[in-house]
N, C-alpha and C positions, 0 to 999 in steps of 0.2 A: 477375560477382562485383564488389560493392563495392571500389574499389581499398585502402581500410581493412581489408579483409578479408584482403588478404595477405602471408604471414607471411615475413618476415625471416629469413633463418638468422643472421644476425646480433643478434637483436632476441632475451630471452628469451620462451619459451613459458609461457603463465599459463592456470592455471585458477582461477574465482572458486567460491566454494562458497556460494549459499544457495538451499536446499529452500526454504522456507517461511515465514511463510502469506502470503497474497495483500501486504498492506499491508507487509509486512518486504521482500520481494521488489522490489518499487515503490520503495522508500525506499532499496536496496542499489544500485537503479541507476543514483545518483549515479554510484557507481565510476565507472562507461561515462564520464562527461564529464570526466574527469582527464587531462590530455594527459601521463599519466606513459602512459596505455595505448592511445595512437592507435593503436597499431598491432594491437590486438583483444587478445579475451582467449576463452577457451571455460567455459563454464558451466554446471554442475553443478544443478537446478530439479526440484522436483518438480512429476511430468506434469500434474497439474491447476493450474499455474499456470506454465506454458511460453507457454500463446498470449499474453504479456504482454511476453515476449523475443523471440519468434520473431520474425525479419527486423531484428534490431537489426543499423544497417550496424557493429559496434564488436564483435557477437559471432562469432566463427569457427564455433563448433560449439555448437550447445546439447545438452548431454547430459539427456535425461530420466528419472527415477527415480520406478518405481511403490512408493510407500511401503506397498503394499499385499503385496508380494512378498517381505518376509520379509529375514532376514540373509542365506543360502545368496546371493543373487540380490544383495543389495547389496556381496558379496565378491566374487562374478563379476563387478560393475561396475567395481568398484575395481582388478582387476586390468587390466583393459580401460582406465582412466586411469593407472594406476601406467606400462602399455607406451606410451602417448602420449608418454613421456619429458617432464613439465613441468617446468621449469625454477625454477619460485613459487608456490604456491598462498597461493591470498588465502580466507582461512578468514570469511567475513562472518556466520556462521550461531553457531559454537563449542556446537553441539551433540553429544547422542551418537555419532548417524553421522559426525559430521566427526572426533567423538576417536577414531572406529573405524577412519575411513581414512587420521585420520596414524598410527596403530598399524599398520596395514598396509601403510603407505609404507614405515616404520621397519624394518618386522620385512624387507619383501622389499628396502630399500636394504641390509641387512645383510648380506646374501646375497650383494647384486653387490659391493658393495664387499669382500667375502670375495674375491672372483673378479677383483677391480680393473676391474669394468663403472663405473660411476657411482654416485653418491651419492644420498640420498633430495630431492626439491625443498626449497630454502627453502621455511620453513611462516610465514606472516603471520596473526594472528590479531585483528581489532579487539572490541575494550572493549564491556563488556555497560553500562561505567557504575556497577558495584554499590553505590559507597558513597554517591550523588548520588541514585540511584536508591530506594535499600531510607529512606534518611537523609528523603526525600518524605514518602515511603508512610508513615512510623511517627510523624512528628512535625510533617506537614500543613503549615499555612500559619507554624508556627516555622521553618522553614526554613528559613535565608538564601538568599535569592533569588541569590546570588550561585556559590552551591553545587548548582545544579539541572541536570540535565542537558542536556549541549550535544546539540546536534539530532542525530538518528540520522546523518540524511543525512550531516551532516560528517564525524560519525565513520567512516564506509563510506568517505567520498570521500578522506580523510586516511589510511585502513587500504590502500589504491589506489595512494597518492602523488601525493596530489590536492592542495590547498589549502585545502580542506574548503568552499569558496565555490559546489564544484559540487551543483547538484542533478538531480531524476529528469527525463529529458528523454526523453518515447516517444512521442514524434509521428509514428514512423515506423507507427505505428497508422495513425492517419487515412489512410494511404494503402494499409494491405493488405489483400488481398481477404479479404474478409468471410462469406462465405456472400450472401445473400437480400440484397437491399437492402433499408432501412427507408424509408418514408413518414414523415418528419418534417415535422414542424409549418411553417408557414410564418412564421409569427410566433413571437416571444423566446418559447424555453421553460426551465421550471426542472428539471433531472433530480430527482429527489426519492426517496431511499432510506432508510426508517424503521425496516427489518431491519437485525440481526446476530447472524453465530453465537453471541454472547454475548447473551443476552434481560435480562441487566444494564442493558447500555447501549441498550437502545432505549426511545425518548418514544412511549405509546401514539399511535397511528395515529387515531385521533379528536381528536387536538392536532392532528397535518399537516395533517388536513382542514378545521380550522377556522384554518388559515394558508395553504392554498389557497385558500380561501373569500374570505381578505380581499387576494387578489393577483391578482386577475382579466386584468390585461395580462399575465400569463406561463401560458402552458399547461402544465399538470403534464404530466410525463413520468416514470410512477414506474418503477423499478428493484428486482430482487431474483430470487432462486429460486425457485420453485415450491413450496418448502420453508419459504418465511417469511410466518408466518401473521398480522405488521404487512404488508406490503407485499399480501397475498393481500384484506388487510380494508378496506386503503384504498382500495383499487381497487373494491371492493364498495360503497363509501360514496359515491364518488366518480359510481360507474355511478348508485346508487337515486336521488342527487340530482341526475342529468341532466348534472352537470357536462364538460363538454368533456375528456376526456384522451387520452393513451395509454400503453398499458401493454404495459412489455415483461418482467415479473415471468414466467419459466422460461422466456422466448423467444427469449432472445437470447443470442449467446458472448459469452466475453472483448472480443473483439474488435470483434464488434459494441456493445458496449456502452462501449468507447472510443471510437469513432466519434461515438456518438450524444452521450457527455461531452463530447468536444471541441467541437462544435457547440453548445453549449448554453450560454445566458447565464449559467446558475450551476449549483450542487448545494446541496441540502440534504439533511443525514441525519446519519446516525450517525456515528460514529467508525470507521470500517469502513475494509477496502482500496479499495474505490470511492471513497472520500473521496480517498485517495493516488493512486489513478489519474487523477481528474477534475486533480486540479495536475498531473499529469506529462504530460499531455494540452492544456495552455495554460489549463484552466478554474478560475477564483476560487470560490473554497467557502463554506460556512456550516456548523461542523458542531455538532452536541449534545450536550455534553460530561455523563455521568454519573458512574459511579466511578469513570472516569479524568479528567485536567484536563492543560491547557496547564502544563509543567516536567517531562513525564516524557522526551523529547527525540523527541517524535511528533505534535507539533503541525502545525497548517498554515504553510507557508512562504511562499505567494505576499503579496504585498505588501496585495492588497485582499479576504484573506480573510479571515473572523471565527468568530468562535468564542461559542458562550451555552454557560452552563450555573448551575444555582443556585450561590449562594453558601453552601453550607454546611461548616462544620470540616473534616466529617470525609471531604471530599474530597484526594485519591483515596483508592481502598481497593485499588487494584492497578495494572499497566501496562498490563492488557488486560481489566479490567473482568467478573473472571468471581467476585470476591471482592466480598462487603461487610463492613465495621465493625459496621455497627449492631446490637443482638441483638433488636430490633423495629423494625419499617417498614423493612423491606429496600427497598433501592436506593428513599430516600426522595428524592435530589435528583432525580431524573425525575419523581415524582410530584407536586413542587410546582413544575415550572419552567412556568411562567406560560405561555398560549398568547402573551399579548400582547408579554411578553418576545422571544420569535422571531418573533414579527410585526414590529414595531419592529424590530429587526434586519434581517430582511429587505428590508421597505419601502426602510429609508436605502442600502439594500448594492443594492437592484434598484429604483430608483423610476419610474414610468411618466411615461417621457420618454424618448422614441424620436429617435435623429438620423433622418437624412434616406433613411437605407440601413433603414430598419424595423428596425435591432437597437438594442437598450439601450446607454445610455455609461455 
């Protein structure tokens, strides 16, 4: 056992609460780097995005929740952490389920404290951001910049009792076993991910390949589901024109696919939770910005990553890009973002100039 892993009777007992989705998860794991919580915390995820936690030396217990099982089964969970006895819960989600199981904290602390057993946990809840937030979204680049919202990360790492300076740190990835080993590239390659479950914010897949085309010292390494029919197409474009790749589009886990981030001279893609995992993993980004934009407090954090996206008004039209403004030429700033724009981006952020160890500086 991680000697972080053990718990203090002395020290309170914390449960952190965030289900969901992939990129909110990655972002909340700032918390972890707060030296309020060196001494762990146990955590609350839903099951399709646990292998992203799993073996954090800073988590005690990952609790997994199939969101597919209904209330009956998230009541049955709840009492099952209500008997944990936590001492804090750190609320990082402030979703339905979370106001369900401070409601159910409440109604069974009522009980014991009827009986003078103990009280319900301090509940800690961090800031969605609303007025910085919706104040963006409705009135664009008026905005005062000064009133945009502070980085999620912070907020999480500050909701913790953090200093808000921490961010997502899951290198303990790169070292856990994987499944299958992957055959990667010997030479610098670029991970490259043109899917999301939002078909908002992805740059048709015949743009990446014509920015593939012009970065021939980086091997594409494309990323995605089985299910994403950018990432299914590039890889088809990629094949007809002979081009050198590999593709790990429905082949690969969580895990394996932070491996293969971490190793990688860069990413290029969407706005997506892969984009947040390649930083939490050590790797520098480029990402695509469509209906959503750099101030909604989800940007890239690392020092040498970048961001394109057109310049138009009526960006953003939401925080997660499944809205647009326009009432013609829906999600028209992808349509016009230049391939040469993200070429030029990339060129200057990857230029072929290898030190002496064959990787890029």
């Amino acid at each position: 056992m991680h000697p972080e892993s053990v718990q203090s009777s002395e020290l309170p007992k914390r449960l952190v609460i965030r289900l969901s989705s992939l990129g909110d998860v990655i972002l909340s794991s700032a918390v972890l780097e707060s030296s309020h919580l060196v001494s762990g915390v146990d955590w609350l995820v839903a099951r399709e995005y646990a292998d992203v936690l799993r073996g954090h030396p800073r988590i005690r217990r990952l609790w997994e929740f199939d969101r597919r099982s209904g209330l009956a089964a998230f009541v049955r969970l709840g009492r099952k952490l209500w008997n944990e006895r936590y001492d804090e819960v750190i609320d990082l989600h402030g979703t339905l389920r979370a106001k369900v199981l401070r409601s159910l904290f409440w109604f069974w602390g009522m009980l014991d404290v009827a009986q003078s057993l103990r009280k319900p946990p301090r509940w800690i809840r961090s800031s969605k951001q609303p007025l910085p937030l919706f104040g963006f979204i409705l009135f664009k680049k008026l905005w005062p910049r000064r009133l945009l919202s502070r980085p999620q990360t912070e907020v999480f790492a500050q909701t913790g009792g953090g200093t808000g300076a921490e961010r997502p740190n899951l290198e303990h990835l790169l070292d856990s076993p994987s499944g299958d080993e992957i055959c990667l590239p010997s030479k610098p390659y670029l991970c490259v991910m043109p899917s999301s479950s939002k078909p908002g914010k992805t740059w048709p897949a015949a743009q990446y390949f014509s920015v593939l085309k012009g970065i021939p010292h980086l091997f594409p390494v494309i990323l995605g589901q089985s299910s994403d029919p950018e990432s299914r197409e590039l890889v088809e474009l990629l094949r007809r024109a002979e081009v050198p790749h590999l593709s790990g589009v429905g082949a690969w886990n969580l895990t394996q696919v932070a491996r293969v981030l971490g190793r990688a001279a860069g990413y290029l893609g969407s706005d997506t939770g892969l984009a947040h995992l390649a930083e939490a993993v050590g790797t520098e980004i480029i990402v695509i910005y469509g209906p959503t934009a750099p101030g909604l407090g989800f940007e890239p954090w690392r020092p040498g990553s970048r961001m394109v996206g057109a310049p138009l008004w009526c960006r953003p039209c939401g925080k997660i890009g499944e809205f647009c403004f326009r009432p013609i030429s829906k999600f028209h700033c992808l349509k016009i973002l230049q391939t040469q724009a993200v070429l030029d981006v990339v060129r200057c952020r990857y230029p072929n100039d290898r030190n002496d160890s064959g990787t890029l500086r």
